[in-house]
KOLKOL-336798 format. One line per field, with one value per residue (C-alpha): x, y, z; residue number from 1; chain. Coordinates in steps of 0.1 Angstrom, whole numbers, plus 2048, in hexadecimal, padded with zeros to 3 digits. Layout:
N
X	X; ...
Y	Y; ...
Z	Z; ...
n	NUM; ...
chain	A; ...
***
This chain:
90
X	B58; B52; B46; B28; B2C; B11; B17; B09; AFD; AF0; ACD; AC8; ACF; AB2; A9E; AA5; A9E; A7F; A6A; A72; A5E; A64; A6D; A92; AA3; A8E; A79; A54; A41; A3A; A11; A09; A05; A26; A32; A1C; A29; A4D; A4D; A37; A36; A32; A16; A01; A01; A22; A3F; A59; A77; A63; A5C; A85; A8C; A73; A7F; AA4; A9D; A88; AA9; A8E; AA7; AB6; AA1; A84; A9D; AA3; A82; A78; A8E; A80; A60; A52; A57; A30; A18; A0E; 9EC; 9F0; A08; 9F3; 9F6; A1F; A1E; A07; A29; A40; A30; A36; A56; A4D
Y	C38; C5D; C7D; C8F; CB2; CC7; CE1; D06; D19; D3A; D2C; D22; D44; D53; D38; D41; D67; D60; D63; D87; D90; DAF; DC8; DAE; DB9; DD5; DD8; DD4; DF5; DF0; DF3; E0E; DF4; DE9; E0B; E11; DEE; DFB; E19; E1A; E3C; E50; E6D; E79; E89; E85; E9D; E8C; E91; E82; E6A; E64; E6D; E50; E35; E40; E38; E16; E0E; E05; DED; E04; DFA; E0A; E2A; E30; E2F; E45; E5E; E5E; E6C; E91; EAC; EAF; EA3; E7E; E7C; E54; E37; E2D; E51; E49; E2D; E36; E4F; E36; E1F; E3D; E33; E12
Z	233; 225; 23C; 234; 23E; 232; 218; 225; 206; 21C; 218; 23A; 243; 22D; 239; 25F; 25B; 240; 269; 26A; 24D; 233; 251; 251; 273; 27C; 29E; 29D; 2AA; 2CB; 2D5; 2EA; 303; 304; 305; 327; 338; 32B; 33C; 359; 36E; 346; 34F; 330; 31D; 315; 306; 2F0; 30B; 327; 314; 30C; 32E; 33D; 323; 32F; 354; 34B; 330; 318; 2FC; 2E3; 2C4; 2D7; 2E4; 2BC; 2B4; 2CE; 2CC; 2A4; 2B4; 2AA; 2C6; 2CF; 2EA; 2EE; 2FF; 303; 2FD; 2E1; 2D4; 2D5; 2C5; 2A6; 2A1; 2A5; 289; 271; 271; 263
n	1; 2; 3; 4; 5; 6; 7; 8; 9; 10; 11; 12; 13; 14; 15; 16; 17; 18; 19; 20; 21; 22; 23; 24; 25; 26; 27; 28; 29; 30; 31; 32; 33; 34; 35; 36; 37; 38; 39; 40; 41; 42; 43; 44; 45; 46; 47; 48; 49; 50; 51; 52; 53; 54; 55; 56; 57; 58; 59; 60; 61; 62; 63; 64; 65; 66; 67; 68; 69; 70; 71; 72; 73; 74; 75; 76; 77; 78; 79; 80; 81; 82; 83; 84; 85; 86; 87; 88; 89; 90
chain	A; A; A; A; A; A; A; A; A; A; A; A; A; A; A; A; A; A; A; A; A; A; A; A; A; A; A; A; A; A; A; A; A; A; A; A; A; A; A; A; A; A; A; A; A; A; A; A; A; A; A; A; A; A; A; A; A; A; A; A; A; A; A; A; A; A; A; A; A; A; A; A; A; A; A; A; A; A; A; A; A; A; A; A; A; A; A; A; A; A
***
């Protein structure tokens, strides 16, 4: 009676992460939607610190804190206005 045991080649691997496309492990940009639900109470327009300051007090995850702290010091008039910025980074 002989064992199979399945031989890993670091395919599978490839195969799980082939999902996250040609951006690998990097956060999609949010929509300026998701930026308002994410931090309610923001007043516009918007500098860069109080943006920083409002995504500090809602502890926005720190994928979105690194990208936002990426942002050019200037006005935002809306959320959507923050995120066309944000997918600079791209």
């Amino acid at each position: 009676m002989s064992s199979h045991r399945p031989v890993h080649t670091g395919h599978e691997l490839s195969r799980a992460r082939a999902h996250e496309g040609a951006r690998g492990d990097r956060a999609p940009t949010p929509s300026g939607q998701t930026l308002h639900e994410l931090m309610p109470g923001l007043q516009f327009p918007a500098t860069r610190e109080a943006i920083l300051d409002c995504a500090r007090r809602q502890n926005v995850e720190r994928h979105l804190m690194a990208q936002l702290e990426r942002l050019p010091d200037q006005p935002y008039p809306d959320a959507i206005d923050i995120a066309r910025a944000l997918s600079q980074f791209g």
